[in-house]
C-alpha positions in Angstrom: 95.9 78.4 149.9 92.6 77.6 151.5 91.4 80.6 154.2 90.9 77.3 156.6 94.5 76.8 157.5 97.3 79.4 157.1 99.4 76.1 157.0 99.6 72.3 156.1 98.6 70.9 159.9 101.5 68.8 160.6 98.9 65.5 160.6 98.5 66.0 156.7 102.6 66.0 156.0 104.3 62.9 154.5 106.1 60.9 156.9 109.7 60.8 156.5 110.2 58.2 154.1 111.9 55.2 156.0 115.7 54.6 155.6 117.0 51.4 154.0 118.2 50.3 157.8 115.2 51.0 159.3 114.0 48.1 161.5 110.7 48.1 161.4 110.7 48.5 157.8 112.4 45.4 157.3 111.1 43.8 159.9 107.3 44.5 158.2 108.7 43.3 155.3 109.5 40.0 156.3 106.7 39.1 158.4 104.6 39.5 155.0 106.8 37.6 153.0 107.3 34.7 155.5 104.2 35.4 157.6 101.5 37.3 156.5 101.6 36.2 152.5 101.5 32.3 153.1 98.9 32.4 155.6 96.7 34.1 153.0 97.7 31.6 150.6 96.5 29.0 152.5 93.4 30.6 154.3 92.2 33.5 151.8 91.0 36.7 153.6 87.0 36.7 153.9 86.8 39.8 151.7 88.5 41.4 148.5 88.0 44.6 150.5 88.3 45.7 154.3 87.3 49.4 154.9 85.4 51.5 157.6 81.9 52.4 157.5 82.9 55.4 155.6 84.6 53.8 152.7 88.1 54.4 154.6 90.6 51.5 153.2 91.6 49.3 156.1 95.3 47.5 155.8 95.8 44.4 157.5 98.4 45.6 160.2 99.6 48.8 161.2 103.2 49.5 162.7 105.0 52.2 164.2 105.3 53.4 160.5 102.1 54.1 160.4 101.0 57.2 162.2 101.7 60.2 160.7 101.7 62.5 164.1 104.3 63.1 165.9 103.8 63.1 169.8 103.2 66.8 169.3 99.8 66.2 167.9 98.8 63.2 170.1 99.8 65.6 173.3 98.7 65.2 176.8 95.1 65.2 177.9 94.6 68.5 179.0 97.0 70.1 176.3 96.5 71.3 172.8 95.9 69.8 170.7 93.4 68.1 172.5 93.4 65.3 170.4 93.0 63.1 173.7 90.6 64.7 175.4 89.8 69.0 176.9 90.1 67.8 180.2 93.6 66.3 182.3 91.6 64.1 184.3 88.5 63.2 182.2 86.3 60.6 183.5 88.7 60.3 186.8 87.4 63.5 187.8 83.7 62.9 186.8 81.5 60.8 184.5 80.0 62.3 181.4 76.7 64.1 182.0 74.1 60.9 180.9 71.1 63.2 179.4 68.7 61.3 178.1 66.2 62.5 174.7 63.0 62.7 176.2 59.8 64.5 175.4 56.0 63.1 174.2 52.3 64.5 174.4 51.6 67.4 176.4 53.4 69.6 178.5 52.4 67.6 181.6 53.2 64.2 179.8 56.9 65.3 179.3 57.1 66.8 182.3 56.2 63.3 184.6 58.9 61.9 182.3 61.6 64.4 183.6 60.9 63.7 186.7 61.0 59.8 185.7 64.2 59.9 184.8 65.7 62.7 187.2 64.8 60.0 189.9 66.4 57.5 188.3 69.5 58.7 187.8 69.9 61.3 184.9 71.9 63.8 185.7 70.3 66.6 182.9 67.6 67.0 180.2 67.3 66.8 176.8 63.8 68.1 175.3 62.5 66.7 172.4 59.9 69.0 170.6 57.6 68.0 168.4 56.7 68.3 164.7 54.8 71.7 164.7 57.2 73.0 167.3 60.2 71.8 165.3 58.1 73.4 161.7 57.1 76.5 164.5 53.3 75.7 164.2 50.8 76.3 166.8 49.4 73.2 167.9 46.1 74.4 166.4 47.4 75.2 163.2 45.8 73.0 160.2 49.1 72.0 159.5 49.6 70.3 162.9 46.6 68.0 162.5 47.8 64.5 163.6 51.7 65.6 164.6 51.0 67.2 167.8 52.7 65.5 170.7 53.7 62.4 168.6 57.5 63.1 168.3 58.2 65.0 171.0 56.5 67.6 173.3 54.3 70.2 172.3 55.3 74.0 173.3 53.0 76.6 171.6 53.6 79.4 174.3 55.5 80.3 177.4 52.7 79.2 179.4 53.4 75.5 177.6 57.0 75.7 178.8 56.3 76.6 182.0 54.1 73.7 182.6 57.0 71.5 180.8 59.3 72.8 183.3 57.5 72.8 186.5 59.3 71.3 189.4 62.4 71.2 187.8 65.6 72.6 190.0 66.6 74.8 187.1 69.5 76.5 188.8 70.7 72.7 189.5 70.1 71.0 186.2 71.0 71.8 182.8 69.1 71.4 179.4 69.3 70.8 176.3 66.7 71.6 173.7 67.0 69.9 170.1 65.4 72.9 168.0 67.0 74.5 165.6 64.7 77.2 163.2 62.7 78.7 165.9 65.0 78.2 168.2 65.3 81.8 169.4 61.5 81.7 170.3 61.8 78.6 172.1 65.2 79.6 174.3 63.2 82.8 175.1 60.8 81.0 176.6 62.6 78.6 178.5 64.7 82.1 179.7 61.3 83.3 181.1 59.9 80.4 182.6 63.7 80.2 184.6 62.6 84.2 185.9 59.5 83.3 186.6 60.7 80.2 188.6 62.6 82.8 190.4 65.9 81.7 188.3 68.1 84.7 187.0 69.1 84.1 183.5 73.0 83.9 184.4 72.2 81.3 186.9 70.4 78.7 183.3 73.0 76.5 182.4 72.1 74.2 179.1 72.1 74.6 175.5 70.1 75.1 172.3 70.9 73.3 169.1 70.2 76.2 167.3 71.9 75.2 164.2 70.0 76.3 161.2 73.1 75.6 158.5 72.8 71.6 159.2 68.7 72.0 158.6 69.6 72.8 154.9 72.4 70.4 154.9 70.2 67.3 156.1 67.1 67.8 158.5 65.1 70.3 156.5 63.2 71.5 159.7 64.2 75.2 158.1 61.4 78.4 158.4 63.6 81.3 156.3 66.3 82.0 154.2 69.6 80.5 155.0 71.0 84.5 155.1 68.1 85.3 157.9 68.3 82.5 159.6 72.2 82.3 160.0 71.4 86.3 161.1 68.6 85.0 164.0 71.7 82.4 165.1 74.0 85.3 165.4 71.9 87.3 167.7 71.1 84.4 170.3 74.9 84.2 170.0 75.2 87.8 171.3 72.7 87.8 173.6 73.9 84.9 175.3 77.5 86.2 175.3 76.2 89.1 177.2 73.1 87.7 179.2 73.3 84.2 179.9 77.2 82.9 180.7 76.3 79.1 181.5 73.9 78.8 178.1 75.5 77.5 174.8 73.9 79.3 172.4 74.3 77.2 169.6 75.1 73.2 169.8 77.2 72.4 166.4 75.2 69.5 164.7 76.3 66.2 162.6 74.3 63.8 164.4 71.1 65.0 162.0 73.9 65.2 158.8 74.8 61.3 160.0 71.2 60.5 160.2 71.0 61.5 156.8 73.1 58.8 155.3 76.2 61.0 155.5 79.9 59.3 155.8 81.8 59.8 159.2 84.4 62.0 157.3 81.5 64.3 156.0 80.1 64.0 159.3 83.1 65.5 160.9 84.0 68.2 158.4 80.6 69.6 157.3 79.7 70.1 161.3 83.3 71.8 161.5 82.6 74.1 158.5 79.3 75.4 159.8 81.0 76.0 163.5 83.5 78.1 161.0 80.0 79.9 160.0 78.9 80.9 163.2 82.3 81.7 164.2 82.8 83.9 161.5 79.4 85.4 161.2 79.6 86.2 165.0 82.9 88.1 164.5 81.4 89.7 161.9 78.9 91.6 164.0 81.0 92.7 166.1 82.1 90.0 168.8 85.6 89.0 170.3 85.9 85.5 169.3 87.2 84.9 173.4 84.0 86.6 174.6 82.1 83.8 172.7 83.8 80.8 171.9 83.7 79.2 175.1 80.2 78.9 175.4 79.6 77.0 171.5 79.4 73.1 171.6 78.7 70.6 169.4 76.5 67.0 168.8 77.5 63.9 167.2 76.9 60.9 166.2 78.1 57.4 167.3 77.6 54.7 164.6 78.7 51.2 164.3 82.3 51.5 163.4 83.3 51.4 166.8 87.6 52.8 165.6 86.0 55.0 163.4 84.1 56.8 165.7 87.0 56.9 168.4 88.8 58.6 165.6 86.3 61.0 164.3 85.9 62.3 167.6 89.9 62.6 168.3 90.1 64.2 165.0 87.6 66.6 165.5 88.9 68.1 168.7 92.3 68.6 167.2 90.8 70.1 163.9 88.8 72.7 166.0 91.8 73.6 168.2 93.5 74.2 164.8 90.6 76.3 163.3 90.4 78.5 166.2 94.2 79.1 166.7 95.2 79.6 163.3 91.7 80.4 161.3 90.5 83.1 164.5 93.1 83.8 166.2 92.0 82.7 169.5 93.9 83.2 172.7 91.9 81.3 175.4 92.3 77.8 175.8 88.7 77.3 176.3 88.0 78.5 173.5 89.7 76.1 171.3 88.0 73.4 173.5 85.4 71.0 171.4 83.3 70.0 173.9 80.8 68.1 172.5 77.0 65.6 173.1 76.8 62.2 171.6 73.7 60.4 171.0 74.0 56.8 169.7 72.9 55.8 165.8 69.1 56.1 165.7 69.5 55.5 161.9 71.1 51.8 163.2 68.3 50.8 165.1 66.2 47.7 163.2 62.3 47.3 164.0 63.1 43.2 162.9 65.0 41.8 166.0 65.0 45.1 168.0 66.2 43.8 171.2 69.6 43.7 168.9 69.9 47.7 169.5 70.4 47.2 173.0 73.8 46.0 172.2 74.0 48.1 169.1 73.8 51.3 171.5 76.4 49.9 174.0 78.9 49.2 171.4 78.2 53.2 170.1 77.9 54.5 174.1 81.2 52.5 174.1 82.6 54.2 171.4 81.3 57.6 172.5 83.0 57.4 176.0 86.4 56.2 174.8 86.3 59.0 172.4 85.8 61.7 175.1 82.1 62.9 175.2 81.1 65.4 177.6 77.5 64.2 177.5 75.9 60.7 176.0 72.4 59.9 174.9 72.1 56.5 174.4 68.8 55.5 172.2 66.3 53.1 173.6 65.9 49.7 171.4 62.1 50.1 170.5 62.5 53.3 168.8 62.4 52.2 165.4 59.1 51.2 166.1 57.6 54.1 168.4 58.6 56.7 170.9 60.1 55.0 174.0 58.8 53.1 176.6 59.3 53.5 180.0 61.3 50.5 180.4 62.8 50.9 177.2 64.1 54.3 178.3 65.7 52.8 181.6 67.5 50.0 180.0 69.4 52.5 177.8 69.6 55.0 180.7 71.2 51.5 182.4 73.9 50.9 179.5 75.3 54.1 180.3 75.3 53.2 184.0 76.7 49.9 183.7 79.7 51.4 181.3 80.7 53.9 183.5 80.6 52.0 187.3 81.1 48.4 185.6 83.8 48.2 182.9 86.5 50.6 184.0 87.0 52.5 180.4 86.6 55.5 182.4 89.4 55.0 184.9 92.1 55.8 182.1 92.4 58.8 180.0 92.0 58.3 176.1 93.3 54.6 176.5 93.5 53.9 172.9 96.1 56.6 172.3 99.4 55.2 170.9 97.1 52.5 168.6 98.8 52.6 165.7 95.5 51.9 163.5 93.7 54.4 166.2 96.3 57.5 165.7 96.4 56.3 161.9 93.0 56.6 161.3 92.6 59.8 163.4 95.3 61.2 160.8 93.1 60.2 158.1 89.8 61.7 159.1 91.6 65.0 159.7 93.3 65.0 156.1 90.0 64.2 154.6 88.2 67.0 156.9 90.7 69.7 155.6 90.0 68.7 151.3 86.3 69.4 152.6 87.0 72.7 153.9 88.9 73.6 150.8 86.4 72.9 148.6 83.8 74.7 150.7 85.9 77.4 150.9 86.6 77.6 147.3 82.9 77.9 146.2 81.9 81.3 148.7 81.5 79.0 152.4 78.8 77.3 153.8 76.1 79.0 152.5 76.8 79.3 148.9 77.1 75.7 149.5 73.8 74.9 150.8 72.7 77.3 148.0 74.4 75.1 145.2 73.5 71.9 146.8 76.8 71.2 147.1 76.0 69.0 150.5 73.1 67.4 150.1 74.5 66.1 146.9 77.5 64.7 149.0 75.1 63.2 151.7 72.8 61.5 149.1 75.5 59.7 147.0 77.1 58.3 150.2 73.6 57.3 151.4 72.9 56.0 147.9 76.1 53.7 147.9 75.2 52.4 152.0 71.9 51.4 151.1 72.9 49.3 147.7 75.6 47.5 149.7 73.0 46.8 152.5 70.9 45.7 149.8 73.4 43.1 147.9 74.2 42.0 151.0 77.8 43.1 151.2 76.7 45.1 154.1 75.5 43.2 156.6 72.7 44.3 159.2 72.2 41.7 161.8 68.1 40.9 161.7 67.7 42.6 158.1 70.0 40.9 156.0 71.7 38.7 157.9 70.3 36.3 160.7 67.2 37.0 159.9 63.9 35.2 162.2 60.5 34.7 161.1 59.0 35.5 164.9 56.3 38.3 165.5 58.4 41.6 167.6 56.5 41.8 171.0 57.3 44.9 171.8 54.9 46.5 174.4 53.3 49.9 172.1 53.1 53.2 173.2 50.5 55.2 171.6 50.2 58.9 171.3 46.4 59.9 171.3 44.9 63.2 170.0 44.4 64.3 173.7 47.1 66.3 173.9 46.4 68.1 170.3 42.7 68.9 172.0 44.0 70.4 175.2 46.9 72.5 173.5 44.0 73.9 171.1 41.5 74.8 173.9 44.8 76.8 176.1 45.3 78.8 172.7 41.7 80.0 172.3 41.9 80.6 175.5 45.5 82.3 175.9 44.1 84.4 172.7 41.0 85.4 174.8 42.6 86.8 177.7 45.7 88.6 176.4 46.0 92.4 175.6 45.2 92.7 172.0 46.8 96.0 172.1 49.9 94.9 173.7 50.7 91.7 171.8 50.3 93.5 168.3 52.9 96.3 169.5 54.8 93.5 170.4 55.1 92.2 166.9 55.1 95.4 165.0 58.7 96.0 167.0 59.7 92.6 166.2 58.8 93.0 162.8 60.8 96.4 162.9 63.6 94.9 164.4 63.9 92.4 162.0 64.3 94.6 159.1 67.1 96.4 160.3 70.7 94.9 159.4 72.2 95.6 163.2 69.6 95.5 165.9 69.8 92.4 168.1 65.9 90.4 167.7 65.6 88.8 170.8 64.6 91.2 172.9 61.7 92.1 171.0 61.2 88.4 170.7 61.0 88.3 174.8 58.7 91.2 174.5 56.7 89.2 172.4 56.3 85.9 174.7 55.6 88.5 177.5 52.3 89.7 175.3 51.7 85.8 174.8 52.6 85.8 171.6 52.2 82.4 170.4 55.1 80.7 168.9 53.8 80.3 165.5 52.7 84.2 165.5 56.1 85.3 166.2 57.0 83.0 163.6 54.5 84.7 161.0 55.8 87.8 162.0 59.6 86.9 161.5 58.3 85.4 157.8 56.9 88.4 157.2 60.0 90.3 156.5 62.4 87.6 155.6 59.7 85.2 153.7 60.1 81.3 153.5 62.6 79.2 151.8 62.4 76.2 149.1 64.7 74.2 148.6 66.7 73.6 145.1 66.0 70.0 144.0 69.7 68.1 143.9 68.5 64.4 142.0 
């Protein structure tokens, strides 16, 4: 038996197989005979084959017959399982938080944006860093030549993240910060920036992404070895448990594995099996799984298959709930909770047509909401063709908006429970998440995974098959394939210049000219010693570190000084 489940979840049992009486039975039975078979006969079905995005196979009708829950695993909002939602009242009691992705240029660029959007409604942030932030390059690094500011913000020291940050209530709003290898360095700096703001680390509420297992999976933003790096996610996890009670240390990630060309099911299960990582790993050092639990979230992706996605996310809160009671033995209901982001398909977004996205992204905000979300991005429609415009940004901030105060989906709690293609396909995902985690488990975990290629073999072939049925047209993209114009995109351009590269590189030379020498190499010679040892907790030698200006790519170095780099086995 797999070490995922000490049992078979109720969800994955057969049905009781129907008795000869049984009404609906016959009743399904002779509405295809006299119904269903002759009006195919006369009008043939428009395909050979209906299924989800995934690959799922979808039948034509679904009855009471169909689920395989019982009520006991649809539940109560409020009530384990969870499948319909952590909280009784949901959306009655408040709207998801709408954080929009946001970050460009300099410092002070990304900082007027915040602002921006703070006034017009947002209600936290999300911080998008960079290239050489993401790689953790200095923006003066040879490496960073033509990346800086072009993807997201540049932060290259805790002086960059105070200017980022300036002006911003930080005991009133809560961020989110999509970075994931240095991650440690970069929540260390926002946790001094907060003190020197005159914010007290327990009064920071936000959350790092921080997952390093879904970098090897899909992203590939990874600095060390996956051992290391799973070790540096471990201590923000302990140092948050004990510092920092309104921070999630870690933010679960399959938006990036869906990005990738993965399948909703993979999505789901592969961003479960890592959260059994961290969990485990976490334990491991040391950690009652009720003193941290509570405070780990995850991130997902909404695509196009607008039940699919309602079901992935229903599934995925009653798979964790499972995982947590009967994998770790958890006792406090918040720590079974999945709470979890959302951020709309960026991988759906067309450059042809790309006023189409708008309605792409409110069919996937749609999705998101009526699957529970805690938070939404929703993507703007000109970023397949450039970081967002202004306007571009308010329209999607405005889709959000209008679905919350305009359609009344949030007025009833999980309103699609009781489908019977809904609670169907819900069972489905979470069968198909559970033969994942046995395989995984039956080749050494997550790592060992990663280490075999095991995932990124998975994510590929799944890509590979989406992209030849977009390309013989059985998959149709409106604008690409389908209802296609021949009509130039005017779409007003926003262009990144190699201003803020210049200005980053003249603070470091001048950071590096006025900081102790003496004091900043101590600093790295106890991170360094730190890191070496298999118990000691890094991050407060990492906060040393900032506080001697270390640099973020110095730490970095120093980090890949005892634990090297990482390259990747080739999977084709």
């Amino acid at each position: 038996m797999s070490a995922s489940r000490t049992g078979t979840p109720p969800s994955a049992r057969s049905p009781d197989p129907p008795t000869a009486d049984d009404p609906v039975r016959e009743a399904h039975r002779r509405w295809t005979a006299e119904v269903w078979e002759p009006a195919r006969a006369k009008s043939p079905e428009r395909k050979e084959r209906f299924a989800t995005l995934g690959g799922i196979p979808v039948d034509p009708l679904y009855t009471p017959r169909s689920p395989r829950s019982g009520f006991d695993r649809i539940g109560y909002p409020g009530a384990p399982p969870f499948t319909r939602g952590i909280h009784p009242t949901m959306y009655r009691g408040r709207h998801w938080s709408m954080r929009m992705f946001s970050g460009f240029g300099s410092p002070e660029d990304t900082n007027r944006r915040f602002h921006y959007l703070l006034q017009h409604g947002e209600s936290g942030l999300s911080i998008a860093f960079d290239d050489p932030t993401l790689y953790g390059l200095d923006a003066d690094d040879p490496e960073s030549l033509g990346e800086v500011g072009k993807c997201g913000v540049n932060v290259s020291s805790l002086d960059d993240m105070r200017r980022l940050l300036r002006g911003i209530p930080l005991d009133r709003v809560t961020t989110s910060m999509t970075i994931n290898a240095p991650a440690n360095i970069v929540w260390g700096m926002y946790l001094l920036a907060g003190d020197a703001a005159g914010v007290a680390p327990d009064r920071l509420g936000g959350t790092t992404q921080n997952d390093i297992l879904k970098e090897y999976i899909a992203q590939k933003e990874f600095l060390y070895p996956p051992g290391p790096a799973l070790r540096l996610v471990t201590d923000t996890i302990e140092y948050a448990t004990r510092h920092t009670p309104r921070w999630n240390p870690v933010s679960i990630s399959g938006y990036h594995i869906r990005e990738a060309g993965s399948t909703a099911v993979q999505e789901l299960a592969f961003t479960l099996a890592d959260g059994r990582a961290y969990v485990r790993a976490a334990i491991d050092r040391g950690l009652s799984v009720d003193d941290f639990a509570p405070r780990l979230s995850f991130f997902f992706n909404s695509h196009n298959d607008f039940f699919e996605e309602i079901a992935k996310f229903r599934a995925a809160r009653r798979l964790w709930y499972d995982v947590m009671t009967r994998e770790f033995g958890a006792k406090k209901e918040r720590s079974t909770w999945l709470r979890f982001h959302t951020q709309t398909a960026g991988c759906s977004c067309t450059a042809q047509q790309p006023e189409l996205n708008v309605v792409r992204t409110a069919v996937q905000a749609l999705a998101g909401v009526l699957g529970g979300t805690q938070s939404l991005h929703t993507n703007s429609y000109d970023e397949a063709l450039q970081l967002p415009s202004e306007d571009a940004v308010r329209i999607a901030l405005r889709t959000q908006q209008l679905i919350a105060h305009e359609t009344g989906v949030a007025d009833a709690v999980d309103p699609f429970a009781g489908s019977y293609y809904v609670e169907w396909l819900t069972d489905r995902m979470e069968e198909e998440a559970h033969r994942y985690f046995d395989r995984i488990d039956e080749m050494g975990g997550v790592i060992a995974g990663i280490e075999r290629g095991f995932f990124q073999r998975e994510i590929q072939e799944a890509s590979f098959r989406y992209q030849r049925a977009v390309e013989s047209g059985e998959q149709k993209v409106v604008g690409v394939n389908a209802y296609t114009v021949d009509a130039p995109i005017k779409v007003p351009r926003l262009r990144i210049s190699e201003a803020a590269r210049r200005a980053q590189s003249r603070r470091l030379r001048a950071l590096r000219a006025r900081r102790s020498a003496s004091r900043w190499s101590a600093a790295l010679d106890r991170l360094r010693a730190v890191a070496q040892t298999d118990d000691g907790n890094t991050m407060p030698a990492v906060l040393d570190a900032l506080r001697a200006r270390a640099t973020l790519g110095e730490i970095v170095r120093a980090f890949q000084d005892v634990y090297g780099s990482y390259r990747e086995r080739s999977t084709y």
